[in-house]
C-alpha positions as CSV (number, residue, x, y, z in Angstrom):
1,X,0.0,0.0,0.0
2,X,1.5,3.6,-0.7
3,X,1.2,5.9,1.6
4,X,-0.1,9.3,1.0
5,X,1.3,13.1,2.2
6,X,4.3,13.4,4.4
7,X,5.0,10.9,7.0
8,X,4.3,11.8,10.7
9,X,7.1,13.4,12.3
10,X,5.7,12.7,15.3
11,X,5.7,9.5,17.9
12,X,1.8,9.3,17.9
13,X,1.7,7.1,21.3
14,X,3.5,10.2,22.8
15,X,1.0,12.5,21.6
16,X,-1.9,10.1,22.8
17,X,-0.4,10.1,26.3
18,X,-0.3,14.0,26.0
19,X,-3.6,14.3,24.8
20,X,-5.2,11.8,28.0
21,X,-3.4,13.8,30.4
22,X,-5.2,17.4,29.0
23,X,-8.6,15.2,29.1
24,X,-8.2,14.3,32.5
25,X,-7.2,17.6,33.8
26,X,-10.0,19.9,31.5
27,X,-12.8,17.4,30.8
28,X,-14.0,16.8,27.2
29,X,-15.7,20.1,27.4
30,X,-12.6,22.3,28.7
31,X,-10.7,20.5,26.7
32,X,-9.6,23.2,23.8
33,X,-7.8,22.1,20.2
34,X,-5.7,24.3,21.3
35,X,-4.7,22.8,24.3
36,X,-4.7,19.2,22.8
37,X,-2.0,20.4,20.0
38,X,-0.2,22.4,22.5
39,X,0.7,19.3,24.8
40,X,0.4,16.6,21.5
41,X,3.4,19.5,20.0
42,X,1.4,18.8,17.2
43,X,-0.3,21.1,14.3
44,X,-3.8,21.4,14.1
45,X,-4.1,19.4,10.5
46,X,-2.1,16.6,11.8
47,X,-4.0,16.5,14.7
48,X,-7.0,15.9,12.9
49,X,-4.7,13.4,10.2
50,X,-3.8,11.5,13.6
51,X,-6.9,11.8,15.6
52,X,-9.9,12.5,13.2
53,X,-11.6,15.0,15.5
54,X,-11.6,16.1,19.3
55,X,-14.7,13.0,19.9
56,X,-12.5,10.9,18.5
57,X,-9.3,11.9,20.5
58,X,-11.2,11.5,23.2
59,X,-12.5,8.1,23.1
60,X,-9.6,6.9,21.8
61,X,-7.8,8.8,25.0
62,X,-10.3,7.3,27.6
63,X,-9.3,3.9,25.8
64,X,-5.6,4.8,26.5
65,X,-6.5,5.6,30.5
66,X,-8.2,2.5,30.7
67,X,-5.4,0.5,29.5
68,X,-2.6,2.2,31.1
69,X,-3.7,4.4,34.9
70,X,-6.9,2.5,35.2
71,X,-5.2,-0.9,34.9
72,X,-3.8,-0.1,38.7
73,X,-6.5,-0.5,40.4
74,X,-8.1,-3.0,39.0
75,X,-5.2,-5.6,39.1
76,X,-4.9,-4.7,42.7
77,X,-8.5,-5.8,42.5
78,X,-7.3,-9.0,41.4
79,X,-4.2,-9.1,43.2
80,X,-5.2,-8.6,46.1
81,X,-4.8,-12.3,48.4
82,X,-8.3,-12.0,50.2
83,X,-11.3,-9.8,49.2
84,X,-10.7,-7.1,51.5
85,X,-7.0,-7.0,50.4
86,X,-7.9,-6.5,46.9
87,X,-11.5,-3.9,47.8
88,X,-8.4,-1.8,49.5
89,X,-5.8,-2.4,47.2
90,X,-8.3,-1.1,44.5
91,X,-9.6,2.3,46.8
92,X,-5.6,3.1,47.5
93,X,-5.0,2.8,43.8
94,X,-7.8,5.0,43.0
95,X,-6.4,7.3,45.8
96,X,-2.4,7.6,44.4
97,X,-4.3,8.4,40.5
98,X,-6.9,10.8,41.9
99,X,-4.2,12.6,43.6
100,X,-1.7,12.4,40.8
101,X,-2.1,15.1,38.3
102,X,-4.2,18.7,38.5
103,X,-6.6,19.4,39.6
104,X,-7.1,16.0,40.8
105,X,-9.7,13.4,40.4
106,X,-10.7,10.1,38.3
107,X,-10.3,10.8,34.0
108,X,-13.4,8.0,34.0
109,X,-15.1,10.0,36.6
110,X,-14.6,13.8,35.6
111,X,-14.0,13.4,32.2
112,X,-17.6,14.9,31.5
113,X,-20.0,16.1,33.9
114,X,-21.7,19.0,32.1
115,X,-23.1,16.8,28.8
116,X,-24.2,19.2,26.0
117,X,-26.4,17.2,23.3
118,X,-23.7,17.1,21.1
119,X,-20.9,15.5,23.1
120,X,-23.3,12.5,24.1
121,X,-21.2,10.1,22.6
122,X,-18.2,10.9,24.4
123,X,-20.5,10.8,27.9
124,X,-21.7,7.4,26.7
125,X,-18.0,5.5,26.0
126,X,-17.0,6.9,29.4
127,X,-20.1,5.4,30.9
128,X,-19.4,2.2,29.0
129,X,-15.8,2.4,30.8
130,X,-17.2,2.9,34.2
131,X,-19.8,0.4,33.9
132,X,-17.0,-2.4,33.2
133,X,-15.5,-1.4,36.3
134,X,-18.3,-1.7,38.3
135,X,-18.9,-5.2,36.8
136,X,-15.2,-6.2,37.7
137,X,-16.3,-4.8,40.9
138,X,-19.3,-6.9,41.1
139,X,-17.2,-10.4,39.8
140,X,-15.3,-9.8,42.5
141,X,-17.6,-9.7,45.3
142,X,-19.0,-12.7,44.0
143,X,-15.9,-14.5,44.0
144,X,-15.6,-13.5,47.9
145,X,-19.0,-15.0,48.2
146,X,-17.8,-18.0,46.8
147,X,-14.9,-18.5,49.2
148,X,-16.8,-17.8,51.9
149,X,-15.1,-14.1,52.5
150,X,-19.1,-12.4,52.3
151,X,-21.8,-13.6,54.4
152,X,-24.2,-15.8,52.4
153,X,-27.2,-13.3,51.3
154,X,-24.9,-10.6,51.2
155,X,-26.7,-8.1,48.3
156,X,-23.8,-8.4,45.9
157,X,-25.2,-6.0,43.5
158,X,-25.7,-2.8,45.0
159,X,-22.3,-3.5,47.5
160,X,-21.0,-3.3,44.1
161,X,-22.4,-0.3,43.6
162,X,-21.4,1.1,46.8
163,X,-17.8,0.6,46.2
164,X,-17.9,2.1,43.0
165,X,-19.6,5.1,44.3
166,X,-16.5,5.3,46.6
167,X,-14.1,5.3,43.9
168,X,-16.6,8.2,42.3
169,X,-16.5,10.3,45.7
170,X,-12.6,9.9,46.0
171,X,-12.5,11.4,42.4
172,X,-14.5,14.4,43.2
173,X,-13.4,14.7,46.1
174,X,-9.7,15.0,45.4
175,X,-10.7,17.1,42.9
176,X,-11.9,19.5,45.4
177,X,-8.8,19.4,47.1
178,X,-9.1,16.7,50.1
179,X,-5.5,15.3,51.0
180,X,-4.5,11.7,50.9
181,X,-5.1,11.4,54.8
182,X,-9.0,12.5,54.0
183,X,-9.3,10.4,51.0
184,X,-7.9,7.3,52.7
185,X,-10.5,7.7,55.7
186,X,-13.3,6.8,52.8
187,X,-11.1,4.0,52.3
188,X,-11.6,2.7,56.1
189,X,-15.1,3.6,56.3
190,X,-15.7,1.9,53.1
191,X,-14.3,-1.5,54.0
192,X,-15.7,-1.4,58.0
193,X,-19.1,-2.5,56.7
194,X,-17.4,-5.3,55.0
195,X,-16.5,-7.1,58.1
């Protein structure tokens, strides 16, 4: 196949990374071209050659988060040598990313809150996104039921929920500016119910 135009004089993983890290700070909808080409060091027009358009970016950023920060927390999930081991492994994970860039907070979490009409596809992947970690969430409380680590009965489904609400209120609040000492007190409170 020949390829067409100049070739990219650019490392386009590099750019990707640049680009998730000015999503996660501004939001979809804060998130300027300008600021996306400014941290990407890229041009507008190859921008768009790389990226198609700022939805696209995005999604395709989201994708990147997923892969790379959000995989933390969810191998501690898995990691983790009892249930409550891996429920806290997974809440300090979510913790050390909240707290690790500016403002603060979760890319899954924050990444839009105010949804105009037209960026409802980008709301929707990161809903996808979130709803797959409440479901690995939810596969592992069910695996501690199996062992024996939950009470029989226990209401799998919305403690699933609950936990993933936590991760939500770590995000917003780090956000707002609560320090690690704060956050992890969610963490304990969190888990007491547990056991």
């Amino acid at each position: 196949m020949i390829q067409r135009g100049r070739p990219r004089s650019f490392d386009r993983d590099t750019a990707l990374h640049a680009i998730m890290k000015v999503f996660w700070a501004r939001g979809y909808e804060g998130a300027q071209l300008v600021n996306l080409t400014v941290a990407a060091g890229i041009a507008p027009p190859s921008f768009y050659a790389a990226f198609g358009s700022k939805e696209a970016a995005f999604c395709e950023a989201v994708d990147h988060y997923v892969a790379t920060v959000g995989a933390i927390p969810r191998q501690a999930l898995d990691n983790g040598a009892t249930l409550c081991d891996g429920l806290e492994g997974m809440l300090r994970a979510s913790i050390d990313i909240a707290l690790s860039i500016r403002p603060g907070g979760c890319m899954l979490i924050l990444g839009v809150v105010n949804c105009l009409p037209e960026n409802e596809l980008a709301r929707a992947h990161l809903k996808a996104a979130r709803d797959k970690t409440r479901a690995l969430i939810h596969a592992r409380l069910e695996r501690g039921l199996a062992t024996g680590e939950l009470p029989a009965g226990c209401d799998i489904q919305n403690r699933a929920a609950f936990l993933h609400g936590v991760t939500q209120m770590i995000s917003f609040q780090a956000r707002e500016g609560a320090t690690r000492t704060e956050l992890e007190a969610l963490v304990t409170l969190a888990l007491h119910p547990l056991y």
